[in-house]
Every structure is written in C-alpha cells, then in structure tokens.
C-alpha positions in Angstrom: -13.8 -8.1 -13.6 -13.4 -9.2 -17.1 -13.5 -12.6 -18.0 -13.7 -14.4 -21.2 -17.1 -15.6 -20.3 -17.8 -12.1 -21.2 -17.6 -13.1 -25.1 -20.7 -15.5 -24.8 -23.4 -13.6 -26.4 -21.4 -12.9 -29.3 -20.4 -16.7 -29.9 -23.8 -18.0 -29.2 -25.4 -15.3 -31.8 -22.6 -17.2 -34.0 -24.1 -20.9 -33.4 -27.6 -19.8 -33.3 -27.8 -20.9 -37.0 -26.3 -24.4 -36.2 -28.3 -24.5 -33.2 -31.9 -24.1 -35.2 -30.4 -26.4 -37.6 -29.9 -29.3 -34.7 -33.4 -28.2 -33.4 -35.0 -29.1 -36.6 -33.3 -32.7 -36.7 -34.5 -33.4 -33.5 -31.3 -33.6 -31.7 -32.4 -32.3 -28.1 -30.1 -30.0 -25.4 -29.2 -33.1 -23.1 -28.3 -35.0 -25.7 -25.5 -32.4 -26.7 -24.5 -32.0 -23.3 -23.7 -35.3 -22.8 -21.9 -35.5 -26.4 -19.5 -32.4 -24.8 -18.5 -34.4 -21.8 -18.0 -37.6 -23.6 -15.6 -35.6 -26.2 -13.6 -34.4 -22.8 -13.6 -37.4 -21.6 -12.1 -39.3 -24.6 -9.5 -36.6 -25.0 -8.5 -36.6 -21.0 -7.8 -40.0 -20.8 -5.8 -40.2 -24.6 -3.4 -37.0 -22.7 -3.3 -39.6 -19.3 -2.3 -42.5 -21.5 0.4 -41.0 -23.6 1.5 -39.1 -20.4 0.9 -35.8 -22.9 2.3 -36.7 -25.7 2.2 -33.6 -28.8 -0.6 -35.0 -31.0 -3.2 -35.4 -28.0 -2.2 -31.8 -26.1 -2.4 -30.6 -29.5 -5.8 -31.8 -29.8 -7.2 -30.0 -26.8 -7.9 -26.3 -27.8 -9.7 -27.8 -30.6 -11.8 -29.5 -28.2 -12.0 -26.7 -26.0 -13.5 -24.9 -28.3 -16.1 -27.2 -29.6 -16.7 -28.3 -25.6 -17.6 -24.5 -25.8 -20.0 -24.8 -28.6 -21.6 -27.6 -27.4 -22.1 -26.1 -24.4 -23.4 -23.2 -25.5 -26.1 -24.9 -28.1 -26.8 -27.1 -25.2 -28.1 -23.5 -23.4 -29.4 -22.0 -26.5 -31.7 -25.2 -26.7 -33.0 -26.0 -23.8 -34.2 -22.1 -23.5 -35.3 -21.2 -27.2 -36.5 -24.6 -28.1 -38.2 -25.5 -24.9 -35.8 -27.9 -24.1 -35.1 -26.9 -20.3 -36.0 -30.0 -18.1 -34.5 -31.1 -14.5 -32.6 -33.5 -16.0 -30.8 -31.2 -18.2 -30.3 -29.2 -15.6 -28.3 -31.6 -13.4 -26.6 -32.7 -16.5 -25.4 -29.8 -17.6 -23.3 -28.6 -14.3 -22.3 -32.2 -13.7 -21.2 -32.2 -17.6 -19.3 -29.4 -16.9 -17.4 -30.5 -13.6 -16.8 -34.1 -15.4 -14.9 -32.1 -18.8 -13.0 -29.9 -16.6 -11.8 -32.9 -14.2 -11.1 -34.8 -17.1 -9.4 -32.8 -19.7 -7.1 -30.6 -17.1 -6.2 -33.8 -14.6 -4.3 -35.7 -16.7 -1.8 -32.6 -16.7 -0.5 -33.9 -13.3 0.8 -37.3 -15.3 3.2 -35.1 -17.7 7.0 -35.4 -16.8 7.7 -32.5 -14.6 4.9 -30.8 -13.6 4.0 -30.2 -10.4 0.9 -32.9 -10.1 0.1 -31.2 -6.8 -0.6 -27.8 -7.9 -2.4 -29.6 -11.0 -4.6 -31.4 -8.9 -5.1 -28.2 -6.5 -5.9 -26.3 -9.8 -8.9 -29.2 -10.9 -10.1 -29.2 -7.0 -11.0 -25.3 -7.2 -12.2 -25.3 -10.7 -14.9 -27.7 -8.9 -15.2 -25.5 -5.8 -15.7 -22.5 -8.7 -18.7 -24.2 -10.0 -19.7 -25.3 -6.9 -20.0 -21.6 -5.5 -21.7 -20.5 -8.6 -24.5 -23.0 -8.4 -24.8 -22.9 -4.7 -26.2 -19.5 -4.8 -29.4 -20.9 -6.5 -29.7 -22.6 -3.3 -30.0 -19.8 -1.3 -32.2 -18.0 -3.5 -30.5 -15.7 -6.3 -28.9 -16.3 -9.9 -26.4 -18.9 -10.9 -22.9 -17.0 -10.3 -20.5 -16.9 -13.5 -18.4 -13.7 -11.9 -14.8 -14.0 -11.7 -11.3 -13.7 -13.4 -11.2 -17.8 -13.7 -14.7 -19.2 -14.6 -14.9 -22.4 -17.7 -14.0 -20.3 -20.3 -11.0 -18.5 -18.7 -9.4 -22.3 -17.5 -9.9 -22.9 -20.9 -8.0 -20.4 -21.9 -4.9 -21.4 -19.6 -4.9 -24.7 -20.1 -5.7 -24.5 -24.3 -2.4 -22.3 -24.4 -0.4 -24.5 -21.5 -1.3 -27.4 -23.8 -0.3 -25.3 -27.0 3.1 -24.5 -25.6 3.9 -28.1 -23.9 3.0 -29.6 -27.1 5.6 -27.5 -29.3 8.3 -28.9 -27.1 8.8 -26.7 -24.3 9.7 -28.2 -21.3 7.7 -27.7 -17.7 9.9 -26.2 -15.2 9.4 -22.9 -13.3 7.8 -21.3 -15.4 4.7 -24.0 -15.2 5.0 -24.2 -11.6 4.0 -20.3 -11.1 1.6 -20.2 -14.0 0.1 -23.3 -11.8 0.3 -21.2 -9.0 -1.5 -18.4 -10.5 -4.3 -20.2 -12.1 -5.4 -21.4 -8.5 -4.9 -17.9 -7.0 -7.4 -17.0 -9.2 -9.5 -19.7 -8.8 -9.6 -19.2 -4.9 -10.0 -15.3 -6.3 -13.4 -16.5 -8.4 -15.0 -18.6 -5.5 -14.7 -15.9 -2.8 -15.9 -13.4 -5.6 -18.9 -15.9 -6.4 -19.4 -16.4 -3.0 -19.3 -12.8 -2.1 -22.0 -12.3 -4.9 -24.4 -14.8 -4.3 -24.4 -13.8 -0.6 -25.0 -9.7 -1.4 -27.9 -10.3 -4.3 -31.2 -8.9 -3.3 
C-alpha cells in the first residue's frame, strides 16, 4: 500500500551530508531525537494557547518537515555512526508518540472542530506505533506498513493546518477528513498487526 514513508530513502540520501557533518561535531543520535520532540512540543502547546491562531498552524508543516529530518539523522546516526544504544532506542519511539500527541492534539481546541474525532485521531496514531513496535516483541521487524504511518499524518495534518490557517473555516468538510484519517489509522494497525503476526 503506498505510503509516504515510501520516500525515506530518497530524503535520508539527501541529509546524509548534514548528518556526517553533525557526526563530526559530535552532536550524537539521542541528542537529535530529543531536539525533534522538544521542537513539537514548543509548537503544540503555541497552537493550544492561541486556540490555532494563523501564524502558529502556519508554522507547523515547517516543523513537520524538519521533525522529519531530525528524525531521520537521528536513524542515520545511531546506525552509520555507531550511535545505536537502548536508550536511543526507547527515545526514539517515545519521541515519536510525544510529537505526534503534541503537535496534532491541540487541533481539538480550534473553534469548531470536532475535539472528539481529534482526540480519536491522536489515540490511533499511538495505537499505530504501538502495533508497529509490538511486533519486535513477538519476534519479527519493527512494522512501518500502512496507508497512515508518521509521515502520512503528517501529511494530513501539514495540509489541514495549511488550509485552516488561510482562513477556511472547519465545518463538514473537517469533520469527514477527521473521519477518514482515523479509518485509516484503524486501517494501518490491523494491517501492522496482520503483518507482524504472518512474518516468518
């Protein structure tokens, strides 16, 4: 099923320069992991605060996409640099649930959305990651499958944020694309689930 998580190997082939760079000035993987959630983090509560005001939902594909980076360099680190620890492991899938909780929740706080489906979106973005690392637990590979992984939520909620910012109000048309985005979450954690549970 294609996903944008697809596109990975192409973007970190793209950041592998940067990432040598940070290498050589010492800057380690968890270090960069934690810088990503602390950007999310900063940017989800400025959205809560001004109840999504332009400027900060503006802000957020930016921050998407350098959440991605970082994320990525984080990876390209810890495996190419010797870098991988238990630590870093823990950090980096709690890193990840922490951005997504915080950058998409504060959605739920803008004047006429539907903070229900909002929140049900968030709750199976963290059953989606859940699933995925699960399967390590049972014995096979981290699961990424799915049509609504990280990258993909990004995706919706960059261009949800894009479109809310420019002054278009939430109505009905925010309510089904809500509705959507956790059919195919609950689509992604069956199909991670359904993976992990036929690997050899």
């Amino acid at each position: 099923m294609v996903s944008v998580y697809d596109l990975k190997p192409r973007f970190q082939n793209l950041l592998r320069p940067l990432c040598a760079a940070l290498a050589r000035a010492g800057v380690t993987a968890n270090q960069v992991t934690v810088a990503a959630a602390a950007i999310s983090v900063a940017l989800g509560c400025a959205i809560a605060a001004t109840g999504g005001a332009a400027w900060a939902l503006f802000l957020l594909p930016p921050v998407l996409l350098v959440r991605m980076a970082l994320n990525a360099i984080d990876g390209m680190l810890a495996r190419e640099f010797a870098m991988k620890s238990r630590l870093g492991a823990v950090l980096n899938e709690l890193g990840d649930v922490v951005s997504d909780v915080a950058l998409y929740l504060p959605f739920a706080v803008i004047p006429g959305m539907s903070a229900i489906l909002v929140a049900l979106v968030v709750a199976i973005a963290v059953m989606t990651e859940m699933t995925g690392v699960v399967a390590v637990q049972i014995g096979v590979a981290r699961r990424y499958d799915g049509p609504f992984g990280k990258s993909d939520r990004a995706l919706f909620f960059g261009a949800l944020a894009l479109v809310l910012g420019a002054g278009i109000e939430p109505g009905l048309w925010t309510t089904i694309a809500l509705a959507l985005g956790a059919s195919a979450g609950a689509l992604t954690v069956v199909i991670r689930a359904r993976a992990a549970l036929g690997a050899p």
